[in-house]
Residue, then its C-alpha position, 0 to 999 in steps of 0.5 A: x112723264x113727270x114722275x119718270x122724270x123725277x125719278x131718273x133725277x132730271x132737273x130741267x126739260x124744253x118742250x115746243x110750244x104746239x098748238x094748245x096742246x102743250x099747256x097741260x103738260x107743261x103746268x103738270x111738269x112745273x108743279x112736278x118742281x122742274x124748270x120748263x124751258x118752252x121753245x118756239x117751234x121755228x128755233x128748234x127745227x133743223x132736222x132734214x129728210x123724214x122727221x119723227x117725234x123721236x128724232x125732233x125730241x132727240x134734237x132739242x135734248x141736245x140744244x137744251x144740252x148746249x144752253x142754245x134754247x131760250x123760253x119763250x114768254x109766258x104772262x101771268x095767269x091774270x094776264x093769261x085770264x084776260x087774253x082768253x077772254x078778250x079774245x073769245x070776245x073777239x071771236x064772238x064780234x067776227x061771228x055777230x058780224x057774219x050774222x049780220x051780213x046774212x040778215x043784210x043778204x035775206x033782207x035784200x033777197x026779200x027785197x027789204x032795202x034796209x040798207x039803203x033805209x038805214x046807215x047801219x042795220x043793227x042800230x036802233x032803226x034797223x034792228x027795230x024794224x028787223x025785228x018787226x019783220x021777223x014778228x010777221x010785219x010786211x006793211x012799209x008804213x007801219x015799218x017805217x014808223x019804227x023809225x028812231x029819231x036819231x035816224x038820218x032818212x025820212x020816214x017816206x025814204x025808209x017806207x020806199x025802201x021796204x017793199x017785201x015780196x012775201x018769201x017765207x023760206x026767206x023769212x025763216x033764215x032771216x028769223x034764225x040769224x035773228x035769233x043767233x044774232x041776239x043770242x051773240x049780243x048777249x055773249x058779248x054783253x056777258x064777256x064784257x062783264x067777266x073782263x070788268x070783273x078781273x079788271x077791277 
């Protein structure tokens, strides 16, 4: 595309900006020496009936033609690094998240009240002892000796809310979303760390 461009002497293109899949052509167009104008898709529609590529391509020809469009805003690449990142955290954050609740839920359906035992189960407390859990552990005493010395409850209250019932197939999911719940920690932890790298 961009070598036919070059060719016919075209100087200046607009494109929409769709999806994600704009971002190589436009990058492959700017190194071919010509000024991309990236357009908000919502500026450029006003075709009715049945669209085609054709005739939407043929419409914002014409608006380029008249000077009607204007770029959208595009950050620099440094900037555009973070983003990526922060958001992939983000996005890594929503799914530990998720992992959690589901621990929370196999808890409950093993009738582990560690929610009730702890403000937050993914602290130290409760990831103590969740993790307890998962190594095979059912005693209510010896769980409830993992308890942090930061933590609110007594040890008698934590004990009293941890009575299993001895579900494996609970178990086992429990295990998994353990399992994914570290891993995502470790992502997040080696996120944090790219996005201090650029920052500095």
């Amino acid at each position: 595309i961009a070598q036919h461009l070059t060719d016919h002497h075209v100087r200046t293109v607009a494109m929409e900006s769709t999806g994600t899949y704009w971002q190589n052509l436009f990058s492959t167009l700017q190194e071919a020496g010509l000024e991309v104008i990236l357009c908000n898709g919502k500026f450029t529609k006003n075709i009715k009936g049945k669209k085609t590529d054709v005739q939407d391509c043929q419409w914002i020809q014409k608006l380029h033609s008249l000077g009607l469009l204007s770029g959208s805003f595009l950050p620099d690449t440094a900037t555009e690094q973070l983003r990526t990142y922060c958001r992939h955290r983000g996005n890594l954050i929503e799914a530990s998240a998720t992992t959690t609740k589901k621990m929370q839920k196999y808890l409950r359906l093993m009738n582990y009240r560690l929610d009730v035992a702890v403000r937050d189960v993914t602290g130290l407390t409760g990831l103590s002892i969740i993790e307890s859990i998962c190594n095979g552990e059912s005693n209510p005493a010896a769980l409830a000796a993992l308890r942090h010395g930061n933590c609110r409850k007594s040890k008698a209250e934590i004990e009293k809310a941890l009575h299993g019932n001895g579900r494996k197939d609970y178990l086992f999911a429990l295990q998994q979303e353990f399992d994914i719940f570290r891993t995502l920690q470790v992502k997040i932890q080696q996120c944090d760390a790219e996005i201090e790298k650029l920052l500095s």
